[in-house]
N, CA, C and O atoms as CSV, one atom per row, in Angstrom:
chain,resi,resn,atom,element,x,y,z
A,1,UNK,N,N,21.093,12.243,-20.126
A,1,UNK,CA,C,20.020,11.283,-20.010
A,1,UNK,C,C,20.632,9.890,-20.030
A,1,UNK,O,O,21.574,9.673,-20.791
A,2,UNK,N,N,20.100,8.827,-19.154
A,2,UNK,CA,C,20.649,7.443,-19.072
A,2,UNK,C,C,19.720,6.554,-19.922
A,2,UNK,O,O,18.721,6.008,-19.452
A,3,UNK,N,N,20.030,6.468,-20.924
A,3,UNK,CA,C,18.948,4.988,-21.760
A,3,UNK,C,C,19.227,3.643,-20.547
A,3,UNK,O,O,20.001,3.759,-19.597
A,4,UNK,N,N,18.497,2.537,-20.817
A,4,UNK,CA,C,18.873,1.176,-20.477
A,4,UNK,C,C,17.818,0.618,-21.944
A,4,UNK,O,O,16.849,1.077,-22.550
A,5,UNK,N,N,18.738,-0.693,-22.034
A,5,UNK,CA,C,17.767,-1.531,-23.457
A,5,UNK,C,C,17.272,-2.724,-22.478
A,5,UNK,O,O,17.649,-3.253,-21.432
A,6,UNK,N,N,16.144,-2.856,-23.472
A,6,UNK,CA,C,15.419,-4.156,-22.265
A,6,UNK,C,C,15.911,-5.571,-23.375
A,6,UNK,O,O,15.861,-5.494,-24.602
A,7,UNK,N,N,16.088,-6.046,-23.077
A,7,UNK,CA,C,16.862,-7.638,-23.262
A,7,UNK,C,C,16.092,-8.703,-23.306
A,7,UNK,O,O,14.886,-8.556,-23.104
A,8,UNK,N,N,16.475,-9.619,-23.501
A,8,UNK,CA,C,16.021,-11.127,-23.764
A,8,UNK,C,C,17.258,-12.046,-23.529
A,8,UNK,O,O,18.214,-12.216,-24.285
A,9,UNK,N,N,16.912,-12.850,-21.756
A,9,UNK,CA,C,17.883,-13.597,-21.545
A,9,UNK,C,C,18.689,-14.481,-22.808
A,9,UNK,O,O,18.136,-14.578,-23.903
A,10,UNK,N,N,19.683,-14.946,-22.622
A,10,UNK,CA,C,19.340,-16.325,-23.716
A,10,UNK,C,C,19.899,-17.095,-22.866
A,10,UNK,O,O,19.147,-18.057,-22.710
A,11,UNK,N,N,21.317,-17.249,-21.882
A,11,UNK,CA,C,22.331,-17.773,-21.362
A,11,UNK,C,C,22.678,-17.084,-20.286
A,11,UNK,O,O,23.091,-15.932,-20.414
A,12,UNK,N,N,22.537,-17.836,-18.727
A,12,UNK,CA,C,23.254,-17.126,-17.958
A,12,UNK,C,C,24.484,-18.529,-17.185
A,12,UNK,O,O,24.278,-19.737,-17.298
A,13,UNK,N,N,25.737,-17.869,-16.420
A,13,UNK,CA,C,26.490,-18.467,-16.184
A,13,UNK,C,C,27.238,-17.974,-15.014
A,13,UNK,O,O,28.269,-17.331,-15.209
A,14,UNK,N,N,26.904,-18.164,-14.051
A,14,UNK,CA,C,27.520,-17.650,-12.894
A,14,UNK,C,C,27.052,-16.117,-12.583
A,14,UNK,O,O,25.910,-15.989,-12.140
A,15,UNK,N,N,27.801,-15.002,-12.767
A,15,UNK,CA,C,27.565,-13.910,-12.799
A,15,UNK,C,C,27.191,-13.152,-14.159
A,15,UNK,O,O,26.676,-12.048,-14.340
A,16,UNK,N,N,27.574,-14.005,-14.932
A,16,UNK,CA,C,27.827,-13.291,-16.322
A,16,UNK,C,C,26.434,-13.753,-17.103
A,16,UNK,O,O,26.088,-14.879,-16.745
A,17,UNK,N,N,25.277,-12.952,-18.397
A,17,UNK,CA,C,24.450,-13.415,-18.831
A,17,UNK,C,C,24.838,-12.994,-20.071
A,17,UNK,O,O,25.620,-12.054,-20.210
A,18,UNK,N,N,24.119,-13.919,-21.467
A,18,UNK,CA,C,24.133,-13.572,-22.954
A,18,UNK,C,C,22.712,-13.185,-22.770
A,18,UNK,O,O,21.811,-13.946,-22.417
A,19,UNK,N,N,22.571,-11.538,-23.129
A,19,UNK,CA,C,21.236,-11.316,-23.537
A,19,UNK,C,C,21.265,-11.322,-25.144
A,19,UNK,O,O,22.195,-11.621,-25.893
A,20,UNK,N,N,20.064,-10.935,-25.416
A,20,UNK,CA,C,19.647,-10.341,-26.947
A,20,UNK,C,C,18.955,-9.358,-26.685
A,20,UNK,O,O,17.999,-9.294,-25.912
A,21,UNK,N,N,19.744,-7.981,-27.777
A,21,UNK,CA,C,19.412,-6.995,-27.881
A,21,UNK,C,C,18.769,-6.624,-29.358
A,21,UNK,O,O,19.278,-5.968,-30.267
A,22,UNK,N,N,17.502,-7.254,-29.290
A,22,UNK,CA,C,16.823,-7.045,-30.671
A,22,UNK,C,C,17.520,-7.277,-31.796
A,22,UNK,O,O,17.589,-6.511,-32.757
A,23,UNK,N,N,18.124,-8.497,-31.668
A,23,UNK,CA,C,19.079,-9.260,-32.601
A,23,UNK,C,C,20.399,-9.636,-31.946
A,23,UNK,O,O,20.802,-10.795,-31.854
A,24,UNK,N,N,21.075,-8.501,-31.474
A,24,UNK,CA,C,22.683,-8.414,-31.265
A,24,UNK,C,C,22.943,-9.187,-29.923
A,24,UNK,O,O,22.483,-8.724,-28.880
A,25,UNK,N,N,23.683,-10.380,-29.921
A,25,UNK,CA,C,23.584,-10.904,-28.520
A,25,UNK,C,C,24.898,-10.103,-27.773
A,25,UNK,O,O,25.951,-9.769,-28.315
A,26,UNK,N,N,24.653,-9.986,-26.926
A,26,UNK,CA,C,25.997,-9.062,-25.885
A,26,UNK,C,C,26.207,-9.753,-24.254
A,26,UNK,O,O,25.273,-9.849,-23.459
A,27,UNK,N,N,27.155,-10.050,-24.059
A,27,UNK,CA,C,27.786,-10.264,-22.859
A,27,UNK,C,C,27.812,-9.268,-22.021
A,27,UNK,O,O,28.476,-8.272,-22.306
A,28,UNK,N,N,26.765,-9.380,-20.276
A,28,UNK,CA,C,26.410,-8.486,-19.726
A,28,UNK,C,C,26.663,-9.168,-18.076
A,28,UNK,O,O,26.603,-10.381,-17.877
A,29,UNK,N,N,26.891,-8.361,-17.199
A,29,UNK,CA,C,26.868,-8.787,-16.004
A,29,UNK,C,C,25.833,-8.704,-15.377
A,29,UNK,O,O,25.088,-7.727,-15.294
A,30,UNK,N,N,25.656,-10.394,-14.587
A,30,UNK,CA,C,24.325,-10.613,-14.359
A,30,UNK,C,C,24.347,-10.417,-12.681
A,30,UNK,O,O,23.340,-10.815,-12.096
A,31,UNK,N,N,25.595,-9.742,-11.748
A,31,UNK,CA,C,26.059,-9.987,-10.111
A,31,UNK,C,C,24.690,-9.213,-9.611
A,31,UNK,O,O,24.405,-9.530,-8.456
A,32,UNK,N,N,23.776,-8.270,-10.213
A,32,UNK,CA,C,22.778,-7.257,-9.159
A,32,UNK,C,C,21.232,-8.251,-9.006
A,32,UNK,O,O,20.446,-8.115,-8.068
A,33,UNK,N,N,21.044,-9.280,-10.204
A,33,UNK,CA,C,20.332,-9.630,-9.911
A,33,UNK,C,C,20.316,-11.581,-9.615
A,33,UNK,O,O,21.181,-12.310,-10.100
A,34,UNK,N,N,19.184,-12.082,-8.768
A,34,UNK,CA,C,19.198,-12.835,-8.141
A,34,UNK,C,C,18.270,-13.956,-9.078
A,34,UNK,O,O,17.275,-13.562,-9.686
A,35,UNK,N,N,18.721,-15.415,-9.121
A,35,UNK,CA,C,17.446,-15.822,-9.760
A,35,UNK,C,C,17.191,-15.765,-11.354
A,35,UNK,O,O,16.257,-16.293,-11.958
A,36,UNK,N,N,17.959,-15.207,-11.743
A,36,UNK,CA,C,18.028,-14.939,-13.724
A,36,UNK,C,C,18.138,-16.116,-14.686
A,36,UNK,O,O,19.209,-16.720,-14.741
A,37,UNK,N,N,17.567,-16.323,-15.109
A,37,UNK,CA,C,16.930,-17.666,-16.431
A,37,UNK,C,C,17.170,-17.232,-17.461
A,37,UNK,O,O,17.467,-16.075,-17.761
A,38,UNK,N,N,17.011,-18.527,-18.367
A,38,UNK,CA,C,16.724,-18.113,-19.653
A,38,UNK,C,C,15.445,-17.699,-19.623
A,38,UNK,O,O,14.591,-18.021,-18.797
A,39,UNK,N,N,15.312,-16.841,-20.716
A,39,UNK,CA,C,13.719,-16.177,-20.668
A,39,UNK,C,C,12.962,-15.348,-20.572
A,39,UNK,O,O,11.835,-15.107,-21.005
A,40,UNK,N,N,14.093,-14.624,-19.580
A,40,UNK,CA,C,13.882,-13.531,-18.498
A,40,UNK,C,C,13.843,-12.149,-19.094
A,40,UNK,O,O,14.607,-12.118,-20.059
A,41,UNK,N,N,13.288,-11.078,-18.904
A,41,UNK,CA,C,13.478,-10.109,-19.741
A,41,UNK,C,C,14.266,-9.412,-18.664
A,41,UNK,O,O,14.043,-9.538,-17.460
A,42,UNK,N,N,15.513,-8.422,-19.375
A,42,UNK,CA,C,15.807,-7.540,-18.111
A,42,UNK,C,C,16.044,-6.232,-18.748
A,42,UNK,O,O,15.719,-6.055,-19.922
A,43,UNK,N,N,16.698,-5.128,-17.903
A,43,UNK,CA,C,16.776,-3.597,-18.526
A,43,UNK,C,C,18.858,-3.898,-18.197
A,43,UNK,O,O,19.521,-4.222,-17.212
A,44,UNK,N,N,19.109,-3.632,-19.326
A,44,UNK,CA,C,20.637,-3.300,-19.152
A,44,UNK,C,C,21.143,-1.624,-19.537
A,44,UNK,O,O,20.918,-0.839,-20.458
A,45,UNK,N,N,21.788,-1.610,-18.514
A,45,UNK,CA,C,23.118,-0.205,-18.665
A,45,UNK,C,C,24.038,-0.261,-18.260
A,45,UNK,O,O,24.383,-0.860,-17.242
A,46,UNK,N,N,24.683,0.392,-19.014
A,46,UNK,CA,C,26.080,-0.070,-18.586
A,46,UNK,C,C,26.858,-0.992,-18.644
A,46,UNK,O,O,27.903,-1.040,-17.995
A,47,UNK,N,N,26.354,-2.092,-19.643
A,47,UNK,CA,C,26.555,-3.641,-19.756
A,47,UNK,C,C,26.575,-4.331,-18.254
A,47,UNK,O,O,27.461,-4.976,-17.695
A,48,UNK,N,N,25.226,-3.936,-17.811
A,48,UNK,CA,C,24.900,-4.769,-16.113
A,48,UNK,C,C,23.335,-5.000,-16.484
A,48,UNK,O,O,22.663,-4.128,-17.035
A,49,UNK,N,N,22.893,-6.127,-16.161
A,49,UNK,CA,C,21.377,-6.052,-16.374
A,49,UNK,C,C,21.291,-5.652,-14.810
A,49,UNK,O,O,21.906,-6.119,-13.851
A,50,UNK,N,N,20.189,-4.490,-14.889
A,50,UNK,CA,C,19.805,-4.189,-13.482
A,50,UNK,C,C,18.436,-4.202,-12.889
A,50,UNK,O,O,18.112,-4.058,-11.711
A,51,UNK,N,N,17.822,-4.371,-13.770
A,51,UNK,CA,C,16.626,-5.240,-13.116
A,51,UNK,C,C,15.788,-6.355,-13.833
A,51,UNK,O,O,16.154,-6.444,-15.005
A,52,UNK,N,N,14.766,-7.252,-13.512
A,52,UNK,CA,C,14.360,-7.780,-14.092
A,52,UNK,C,C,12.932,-6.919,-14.572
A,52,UNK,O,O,12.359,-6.080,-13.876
A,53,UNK,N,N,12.396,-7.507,-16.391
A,53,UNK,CA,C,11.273,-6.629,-16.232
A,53,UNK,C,C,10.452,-7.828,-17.114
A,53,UNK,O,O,10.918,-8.915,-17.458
A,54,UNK,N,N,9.232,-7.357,-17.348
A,54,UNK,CA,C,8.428,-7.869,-17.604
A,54,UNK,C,C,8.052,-8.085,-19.881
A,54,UNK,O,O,8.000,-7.248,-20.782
A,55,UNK,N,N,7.957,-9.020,-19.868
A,55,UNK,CA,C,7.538,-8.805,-21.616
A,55,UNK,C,C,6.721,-7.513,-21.938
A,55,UNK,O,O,7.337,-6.716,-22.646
A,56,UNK,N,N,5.608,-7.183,-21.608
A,56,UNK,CA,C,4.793,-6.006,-21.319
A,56,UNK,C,C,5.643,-4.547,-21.116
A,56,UNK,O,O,5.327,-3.446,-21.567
A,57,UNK,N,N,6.833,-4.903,-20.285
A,57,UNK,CA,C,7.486,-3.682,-20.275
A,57,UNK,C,C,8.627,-3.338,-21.051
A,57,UNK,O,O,9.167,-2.254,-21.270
A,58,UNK,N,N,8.917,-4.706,-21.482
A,58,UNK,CA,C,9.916,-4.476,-23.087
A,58,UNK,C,C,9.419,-3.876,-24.253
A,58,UNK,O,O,10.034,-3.219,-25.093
A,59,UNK,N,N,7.738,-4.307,-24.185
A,59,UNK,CA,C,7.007,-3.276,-25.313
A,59,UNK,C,C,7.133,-2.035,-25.312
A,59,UNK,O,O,7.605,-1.471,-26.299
A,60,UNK,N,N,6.676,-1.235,-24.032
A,60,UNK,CA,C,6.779,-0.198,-23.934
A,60,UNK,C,C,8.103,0.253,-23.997
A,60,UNK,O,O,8.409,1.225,-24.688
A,61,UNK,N,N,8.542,-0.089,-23.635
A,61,UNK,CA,C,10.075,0.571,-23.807
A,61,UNK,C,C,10.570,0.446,-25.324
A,61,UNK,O,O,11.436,1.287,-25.565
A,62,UNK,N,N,10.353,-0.125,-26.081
A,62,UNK,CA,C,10.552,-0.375,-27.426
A,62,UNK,C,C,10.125,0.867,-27.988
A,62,UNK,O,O,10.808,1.853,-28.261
A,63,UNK,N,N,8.522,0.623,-28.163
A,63,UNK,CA,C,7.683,1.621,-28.086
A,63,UNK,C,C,7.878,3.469,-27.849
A,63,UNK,O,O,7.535,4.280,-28.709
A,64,UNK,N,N,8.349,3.758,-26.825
A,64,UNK,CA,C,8.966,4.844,-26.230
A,64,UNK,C,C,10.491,5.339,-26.746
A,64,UNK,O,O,10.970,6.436,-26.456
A,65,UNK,N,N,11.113,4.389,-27.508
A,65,UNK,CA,C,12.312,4.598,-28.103
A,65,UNK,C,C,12.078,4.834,-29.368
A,65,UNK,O,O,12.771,5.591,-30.048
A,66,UNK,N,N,10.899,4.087,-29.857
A,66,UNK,CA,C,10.890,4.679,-31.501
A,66,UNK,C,C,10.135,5.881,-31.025
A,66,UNK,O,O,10.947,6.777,-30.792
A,67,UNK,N,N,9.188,6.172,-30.843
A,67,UNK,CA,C,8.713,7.201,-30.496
A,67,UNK,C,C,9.929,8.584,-30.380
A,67,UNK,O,O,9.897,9.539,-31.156
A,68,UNK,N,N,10.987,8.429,-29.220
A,68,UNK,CA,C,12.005,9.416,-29.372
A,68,UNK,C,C,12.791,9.134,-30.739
A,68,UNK,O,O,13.331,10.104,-31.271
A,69,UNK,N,N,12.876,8.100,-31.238
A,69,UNK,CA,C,14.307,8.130,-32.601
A,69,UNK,C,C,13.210,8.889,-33.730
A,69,UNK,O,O,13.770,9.114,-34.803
A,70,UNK,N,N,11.678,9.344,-33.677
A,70,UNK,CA,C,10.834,9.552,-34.751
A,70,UNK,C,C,10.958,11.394,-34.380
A,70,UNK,O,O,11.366,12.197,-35.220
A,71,UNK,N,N,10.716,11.607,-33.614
A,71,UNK,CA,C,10.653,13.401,-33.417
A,71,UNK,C,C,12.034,13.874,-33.613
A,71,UNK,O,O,12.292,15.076,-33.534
């Protein structure tokens, strides 16, 4: 199974972005997507953010992970 964590821009710089991962900031490659801000929510794997997503869909995905770490 492939997880991705959904993120919270903080810093991007050329190709390269600082997200936050529900605290932990991590250095991620930002080359797949176009347009990336601070602000931005995205899904990372692999230390690549690969898409952009929505606040709404960081919930759920939050959501859906405790849900699996609880059963």
């Amino acid at each position: 199974m492939c997880v991705g964590l959904s993120c919270k821009v903080v810093n991007v710089k050329g190709d390269v972005a600082i997200v936050d991962a529900t605290g932990a900031k991590r250095t991620v490659s930002a080359a797949l997507l176009d347009d990336l801000m601070p602000g931005d929510y995205v899904m990372v794997h692999a230390g690549a953010a690969i898409a952009k997503i929505t606040d709404d869909d960081t919930d759920e995905t939050d959501r859906l992970m405790e849900d699996l770490l609880d059963e």
